[in-house]
C-alpha positions, 0 to 999 in steps of 0.5 A, spaced: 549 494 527 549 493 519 541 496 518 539 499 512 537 506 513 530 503 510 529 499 517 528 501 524 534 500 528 530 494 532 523 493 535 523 500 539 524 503 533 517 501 530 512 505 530 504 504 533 501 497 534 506 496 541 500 490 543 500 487 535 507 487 535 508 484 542 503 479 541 508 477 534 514 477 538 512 473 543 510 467 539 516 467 535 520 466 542 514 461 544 516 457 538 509 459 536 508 463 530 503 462 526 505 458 519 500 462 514 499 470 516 495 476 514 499 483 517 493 488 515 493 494 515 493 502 511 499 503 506 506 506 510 503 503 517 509 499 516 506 492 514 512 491 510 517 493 515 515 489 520 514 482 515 522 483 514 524 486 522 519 477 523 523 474 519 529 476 522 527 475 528 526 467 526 532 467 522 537 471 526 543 466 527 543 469 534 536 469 537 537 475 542 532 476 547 528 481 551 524 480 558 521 484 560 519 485 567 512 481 568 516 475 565 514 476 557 520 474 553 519 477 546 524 475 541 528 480 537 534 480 531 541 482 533 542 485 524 549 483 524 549 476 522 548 473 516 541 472 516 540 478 518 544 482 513 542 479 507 535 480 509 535 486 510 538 488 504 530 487 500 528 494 506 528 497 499 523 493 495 522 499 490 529 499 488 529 491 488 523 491 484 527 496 479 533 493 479 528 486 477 524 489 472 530 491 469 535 484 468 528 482 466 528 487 459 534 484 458 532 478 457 530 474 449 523 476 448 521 469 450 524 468 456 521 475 458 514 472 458 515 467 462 519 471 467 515 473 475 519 478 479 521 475 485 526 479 491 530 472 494 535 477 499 536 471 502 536 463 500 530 462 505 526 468 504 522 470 497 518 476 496 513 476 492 511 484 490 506 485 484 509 484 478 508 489 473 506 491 468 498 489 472 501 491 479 498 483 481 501 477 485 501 472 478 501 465 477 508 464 476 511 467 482 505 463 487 508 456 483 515 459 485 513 459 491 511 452 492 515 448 489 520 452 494 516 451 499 517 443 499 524 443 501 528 444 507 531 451 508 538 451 506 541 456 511 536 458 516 530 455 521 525 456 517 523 458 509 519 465 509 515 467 503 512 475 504 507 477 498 507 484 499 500 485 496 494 482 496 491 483 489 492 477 485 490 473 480 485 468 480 489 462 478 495 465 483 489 465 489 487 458 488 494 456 488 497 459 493 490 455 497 492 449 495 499 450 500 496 454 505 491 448 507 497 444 509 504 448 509 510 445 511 512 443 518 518 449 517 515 454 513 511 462 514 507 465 509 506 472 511 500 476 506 500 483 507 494 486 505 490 494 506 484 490 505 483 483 507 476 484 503 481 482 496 483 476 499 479 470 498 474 467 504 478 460 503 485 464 503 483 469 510 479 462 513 487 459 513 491 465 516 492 467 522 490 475 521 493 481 525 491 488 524 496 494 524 491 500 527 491 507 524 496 512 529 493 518 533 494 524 528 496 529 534 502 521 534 503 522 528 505 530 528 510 528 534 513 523 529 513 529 524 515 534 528 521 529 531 524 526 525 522 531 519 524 538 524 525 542 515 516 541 516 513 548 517 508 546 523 502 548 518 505 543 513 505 538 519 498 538 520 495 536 515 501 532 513 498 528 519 491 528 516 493 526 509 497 520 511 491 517 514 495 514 521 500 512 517 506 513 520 512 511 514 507 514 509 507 520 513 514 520 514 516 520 505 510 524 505 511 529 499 506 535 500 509 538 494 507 533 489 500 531 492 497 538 492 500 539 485 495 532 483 489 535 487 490 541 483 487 536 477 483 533 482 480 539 484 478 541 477 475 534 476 470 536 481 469 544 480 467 543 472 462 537 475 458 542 480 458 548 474 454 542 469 450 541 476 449 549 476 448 550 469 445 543 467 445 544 460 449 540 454 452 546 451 455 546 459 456 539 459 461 539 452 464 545 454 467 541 460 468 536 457 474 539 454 477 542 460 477 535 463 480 532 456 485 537 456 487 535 463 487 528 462 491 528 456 498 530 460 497 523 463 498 519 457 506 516 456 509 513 460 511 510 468 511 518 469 504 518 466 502 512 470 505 515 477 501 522 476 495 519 474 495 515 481 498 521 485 491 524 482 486 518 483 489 518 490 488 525 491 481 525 489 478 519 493 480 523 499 476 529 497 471 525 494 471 522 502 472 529 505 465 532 502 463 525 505 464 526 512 461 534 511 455 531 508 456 526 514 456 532 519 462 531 521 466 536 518 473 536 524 475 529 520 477 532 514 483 530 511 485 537 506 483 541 512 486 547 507 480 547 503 475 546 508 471 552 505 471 550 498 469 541 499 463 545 504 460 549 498 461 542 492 458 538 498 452 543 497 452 542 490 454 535 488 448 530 490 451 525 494 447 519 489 454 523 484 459 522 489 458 514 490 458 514 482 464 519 482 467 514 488 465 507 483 468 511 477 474 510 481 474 503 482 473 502 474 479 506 473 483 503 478 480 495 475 483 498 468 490 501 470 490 494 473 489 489 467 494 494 464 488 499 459 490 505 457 489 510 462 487 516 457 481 512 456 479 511 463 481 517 465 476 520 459 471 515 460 471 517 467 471 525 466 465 524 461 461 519 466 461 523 472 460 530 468 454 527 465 452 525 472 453 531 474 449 535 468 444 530 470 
């Protein structure tokens, strides 16, 4: 089979959500899948994945099927026509979205501008990732996708259109509304979403939604334990915990970088409780150089924005972590090597400071997306919750 190393070999391959993976298998075979749907879930579930692994199955040149002993026929992909091999090529989609960017910055300055990435792998499925440099769905590549929309497929039974996240803008939200209340006879769209909250009320009214559950974290050590042997058993467990049931991000899980990012993230959060113990300016401004000198390395560049995510990221979760020891449930933590540590900084850091802390987040995420510098985001946020903590 001419499958992509990025791609499960066939649906067997999939990991977790047998019931929802089923429930969409058997609708295709029915004929019955839903025109506009939602696959939801938390990052590496495999909702990307599994939006290519359905298209192949409506397009597959071959339609095999599976039956399986109760009578249930569930619709599957044979990966070797020529549907199914120009598909699979986008399993990929970061190096596609490089390789999109790139020929962009070729283009005369003009026409960059009015250039949306968008990922065509084959003539009757589009893929919409986040166009950089804001990271959202914008208006130019939901209007490609309708004007595409209104023609019959070329090639294939049906158009698919995959939008790979759920941040759009406002204007790029409204129009995609316009097509979800009367799509085409011969056209899917498929939203991928972690959070459908983001999504429009009228947008989710519209769409079938389907939710990709966390796996078991014993699941996911197995999963670990069978596909990455080279993994320490203490390095999987907490591989397992980190990845937050989510079987592909555990999968591509660098320990390595993250303990790196929560090393700064951790520095956040010691010099906070040291203002809350001493609680005098002389303190608060003494951490304040330290949380500036910090965030200074993040200021140039992609690398800067990576490493600068890899510590927000690295954050909230503890920031979840002292939650959950607050909460008395202490056997739910995720960085179970600093049990010890997040106990004592729960103790000291008020939870009022951590629901302001986990706020501060999301308005540096909002910057990040409308493309603010970093550096002042970061430092605003060092100085808001070292102030918080000060009192």
């Amino acid at each position: 089979m001419a499958i992509s190393s990025q791609m499960p070999g066939n649906f067997n391959d999939f990991l977790g959500n047998s019931v929802a993976v089923e429930s969409l298998r058997t609708a295709i075979a029915a004929g019955r899948l839903p025109h506009s749907l939602i696959l939801a879930g938390p990052a590496g579930a495999g909702k990307y994945t599994l939006a290519l692994m359905l298209a192949m199955s409506v397009e597959c040149q071959r339609q095999p099927r599976d039956l399986w002993s109760n009578g249930q026929v569930l619709a599957s992909y044979c990966g070797s026509c020529t549907n199914c091999t120009r598909i699979v090529v986008a399993g990929d989609l970061e190096a596609q979205v490089e390789a999109a960017v790139a020929a962009r910055e070729e283009l005369r300055e003009t026409d960059r501008k009015e250039t949306r990435v968008l990922i065509q792998p084959h003539p009757d499925v589009l893929i919409l990732p986040p166009d950089p440099p804001q990271l959202l769905i914008k208006l130019g590549q939901v209007r490609a996708l309708i004007q595409r929309a209104h023609y019959l497929p070329a090639e294939a039974p049906r158009r698919i259109f995959i939008l790979t996240a759920s941040m759009m803008m406002k204007e790029a939200a409204n129009s995609l509304l316009k097509v979800l209340e009367e799509p085409p006879e011969t056209v899917h769209i498929i939203l991928l979403a972690e959070n459908p909250g983001e999504l429009l009320p009228t947008i989710r009214s519209r769409c079938a939604l389907v939710r990709l559950g966390a796996l078991p974290v014993e699941e996911i050590e197995m999963v670990l334990a069978d596909r990455r042997p080279e993994v320490l058993p203490e390095q999987r467990a907490l591989i397992a915990r980190l990845s937050q049931g989510a079987a592909g991000r555990a999968l591509s899980f660098d320990l390595e970088s993250y303990i790196a990012a929560r090393v700064d993230a951790m520095l956040f959060l010691r010099n906070a409780a040291g203002a809350v113990q001493e609680g005098v300016a002389t303190r608060r401004e003494a951490d304040h150089s330290a949380l500036f000198r910090m965030t200074e390395t993040y200021r140039a560049g992609a690398e800067g924005q990576q490493k600068t995510a890899a510590m927000l990221r690295a954050l909230a979760l503890l920031l979840e972590d002292m939650l959950l020891i607050d909460a008395g449930t202490p056997e739910l933590l995720r960085n179970t090597d600093l049990r010890a540590e997040l106990t004592k900084l729960s103790q000291t850091l008020p939870f009022a400071w951590i629901e302001q802390a986990a706020q501060g987040l999301d308005q540096v995420y909002s910057g990040m997306r409308r493309n603010l510098l970093r550096s002042l985001s970061l430092d605003a946020f060092a100085g808001q919750i070292a102030a918080a903590a000060a009192g």
